[in-house]
C-alpha positions as CSV (number, residue, x, y, z in Angstrom):
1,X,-28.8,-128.0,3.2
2,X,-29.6,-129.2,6.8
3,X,-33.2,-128.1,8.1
4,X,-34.3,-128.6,11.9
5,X,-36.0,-127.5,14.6
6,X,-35.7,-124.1,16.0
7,X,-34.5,-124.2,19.7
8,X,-33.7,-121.9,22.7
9,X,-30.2,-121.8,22.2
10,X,-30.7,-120.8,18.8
11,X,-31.6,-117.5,20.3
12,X,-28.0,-115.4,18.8
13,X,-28.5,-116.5,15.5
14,X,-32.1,-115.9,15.6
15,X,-31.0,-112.3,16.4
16,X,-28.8,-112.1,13.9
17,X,-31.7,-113.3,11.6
18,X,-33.8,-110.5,13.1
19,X,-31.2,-107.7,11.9
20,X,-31.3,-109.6,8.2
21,X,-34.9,-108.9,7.9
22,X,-35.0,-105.3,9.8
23,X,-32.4,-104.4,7.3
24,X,-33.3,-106.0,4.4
25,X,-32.3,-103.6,1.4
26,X,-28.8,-103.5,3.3
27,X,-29.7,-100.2,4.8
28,X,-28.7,-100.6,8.7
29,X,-31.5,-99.4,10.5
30,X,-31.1,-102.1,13.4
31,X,-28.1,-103.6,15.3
32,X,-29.0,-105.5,18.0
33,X,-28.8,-102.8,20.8
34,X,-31.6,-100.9,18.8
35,X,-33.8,-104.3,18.6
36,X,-33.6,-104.8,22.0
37,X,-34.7,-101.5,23.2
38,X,-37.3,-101.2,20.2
39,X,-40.3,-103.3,21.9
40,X,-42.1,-103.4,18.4
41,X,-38.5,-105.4,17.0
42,X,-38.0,-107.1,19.9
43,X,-41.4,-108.6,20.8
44,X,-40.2,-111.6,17.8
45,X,-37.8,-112.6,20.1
46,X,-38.4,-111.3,23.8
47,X,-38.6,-114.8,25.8
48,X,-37.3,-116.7,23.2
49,X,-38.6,-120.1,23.4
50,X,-42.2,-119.9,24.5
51,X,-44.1,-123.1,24.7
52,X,-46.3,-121.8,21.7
53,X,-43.3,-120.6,19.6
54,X,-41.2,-123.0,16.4
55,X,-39.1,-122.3,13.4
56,X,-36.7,-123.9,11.2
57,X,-32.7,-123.5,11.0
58,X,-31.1,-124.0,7.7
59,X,-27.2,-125.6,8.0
60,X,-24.8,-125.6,5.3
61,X,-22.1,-127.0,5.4
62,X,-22.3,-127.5,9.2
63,X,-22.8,-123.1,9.4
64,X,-26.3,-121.8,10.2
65,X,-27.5,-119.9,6.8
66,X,-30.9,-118.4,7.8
67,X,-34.6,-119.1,9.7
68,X,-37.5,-118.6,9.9
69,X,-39.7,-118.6,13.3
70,X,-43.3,-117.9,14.2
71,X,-44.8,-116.8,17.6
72,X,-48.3,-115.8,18.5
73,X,-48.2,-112.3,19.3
74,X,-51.6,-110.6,20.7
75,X,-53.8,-107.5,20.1
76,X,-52.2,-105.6,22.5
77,X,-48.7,-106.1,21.6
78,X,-49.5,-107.0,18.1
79,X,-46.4,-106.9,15.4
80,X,-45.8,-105.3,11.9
81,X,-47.8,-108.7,10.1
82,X,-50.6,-109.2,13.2
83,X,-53.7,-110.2,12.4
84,X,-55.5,-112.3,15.4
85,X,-53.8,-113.5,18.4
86,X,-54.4,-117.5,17.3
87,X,-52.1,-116.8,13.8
88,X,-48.9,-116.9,14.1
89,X,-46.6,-114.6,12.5
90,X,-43.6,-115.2,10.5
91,X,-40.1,-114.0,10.9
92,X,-37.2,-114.6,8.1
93,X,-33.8,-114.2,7.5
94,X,-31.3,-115.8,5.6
95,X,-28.0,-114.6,6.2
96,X,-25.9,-112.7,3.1
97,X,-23.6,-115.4,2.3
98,X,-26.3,-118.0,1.6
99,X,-29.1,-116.2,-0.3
100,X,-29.9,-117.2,-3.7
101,X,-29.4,-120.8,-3.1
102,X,-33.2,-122.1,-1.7
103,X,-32.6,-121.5,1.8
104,X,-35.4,-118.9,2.5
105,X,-38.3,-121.3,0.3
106,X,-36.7,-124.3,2.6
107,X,-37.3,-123.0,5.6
108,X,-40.7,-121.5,5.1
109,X,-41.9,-124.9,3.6
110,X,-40.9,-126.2,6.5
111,X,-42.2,-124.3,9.0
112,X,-45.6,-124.3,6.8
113,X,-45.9,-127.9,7.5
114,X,-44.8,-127.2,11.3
115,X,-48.1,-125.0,11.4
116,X,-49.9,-127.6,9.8
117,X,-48.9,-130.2,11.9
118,X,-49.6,-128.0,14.9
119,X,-53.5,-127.7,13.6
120,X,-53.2,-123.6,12.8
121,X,-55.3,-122.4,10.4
122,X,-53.1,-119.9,9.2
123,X,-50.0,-118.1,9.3
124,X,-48.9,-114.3,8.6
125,X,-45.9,-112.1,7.8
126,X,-45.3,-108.1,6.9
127,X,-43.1,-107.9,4.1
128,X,-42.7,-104.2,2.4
129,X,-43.4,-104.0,-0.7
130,X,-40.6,-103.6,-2.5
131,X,-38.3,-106.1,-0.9
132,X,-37.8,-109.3,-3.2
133,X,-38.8,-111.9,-1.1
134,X,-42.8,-111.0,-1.3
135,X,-42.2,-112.8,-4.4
136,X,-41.2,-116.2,-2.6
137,X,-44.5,-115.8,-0.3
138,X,-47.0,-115.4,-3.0
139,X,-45.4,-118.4,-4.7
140,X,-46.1,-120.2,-1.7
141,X,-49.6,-119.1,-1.5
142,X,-49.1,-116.0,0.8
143,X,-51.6,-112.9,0.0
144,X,-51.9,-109.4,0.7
145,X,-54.6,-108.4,3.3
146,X,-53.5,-105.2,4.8
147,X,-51.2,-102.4,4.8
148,X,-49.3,-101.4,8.5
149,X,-47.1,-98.4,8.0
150,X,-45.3,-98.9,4.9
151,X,-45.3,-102.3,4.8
152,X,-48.3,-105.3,3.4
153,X,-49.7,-108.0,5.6
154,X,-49.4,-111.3,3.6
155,X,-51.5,-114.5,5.0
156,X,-51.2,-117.6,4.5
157,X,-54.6,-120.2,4.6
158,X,-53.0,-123.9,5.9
């Protein structure tokens, strides 16, 4: 597996990415016309790349396999996982094909040590509480702060 840098022209894949974690127990709730005219789903990517935004691609085997990006999202347009406008929040997907083989805990230990490097204190996500990954963020020191609709805030100290 191939990790890098997020960039701007990652912006399709990202979207795709987007639709991996809107519809994560395979129900299809969001295709990309929905995200776009949802301003709550589509605030994760709206401007894609702002000066303030990173992530990490996974490559395997030369095809994209998932990401994971943060942005710094304010109170008033504040996402599913916000929790102060300087922590930036967390976006995953890992793309069907490729799950179960470490790309999702590659990524996010990347872009952990992205934040780090970047001098954040910490980082946040909304996961619901039945999806399988909240299993891969507590074991990477995520915890549960908050509840937003039907779905827990997890944060991250750096």
């Amino acid at each position: 597996m191939h990790l890098r840098p997020a960039a701007a022209a990652d912006l399709p894949f990202l979207i795709e990415m987007l639709l991996e974690a809107c519809n994560w127990d395979g129900t299809p709730w969001y295709d990309e016309a929905k995200a776009r005219a949802d301003d709550h789903a589509w605030r994760y990517l709206d401007g894609w790349q702002r000066a303030t935004d990173f992530g990490v691609v996974a490559e395997v085997d030369g095809s994209p396999a998932g990401a994971v990006w943060a942005r710094l999202l304010t109170a008033d347009r504040a996402g599913y996982g916000y929790v102060a406008d300087d922590v930036p929040e967390l976006t995953l997907g890992v793309a069907a094909g490729f799950r179960r083989r470490g790309v999702a805990r590659g990524v996010l230990a990347e872009v952990i040590e992205q934040a780090r490097a970047a001098s954040y204190g910490r980082l946040s996500l909304s996961v619901d509480p039945d999806n399988p990954a909240r299993k891969l963020y507590e074991s990477l020191g995520f915890r549960k702060t908050g509840v937003v609709g039907t779905s827990d805030t997890m944060v991250l100290d750096l």
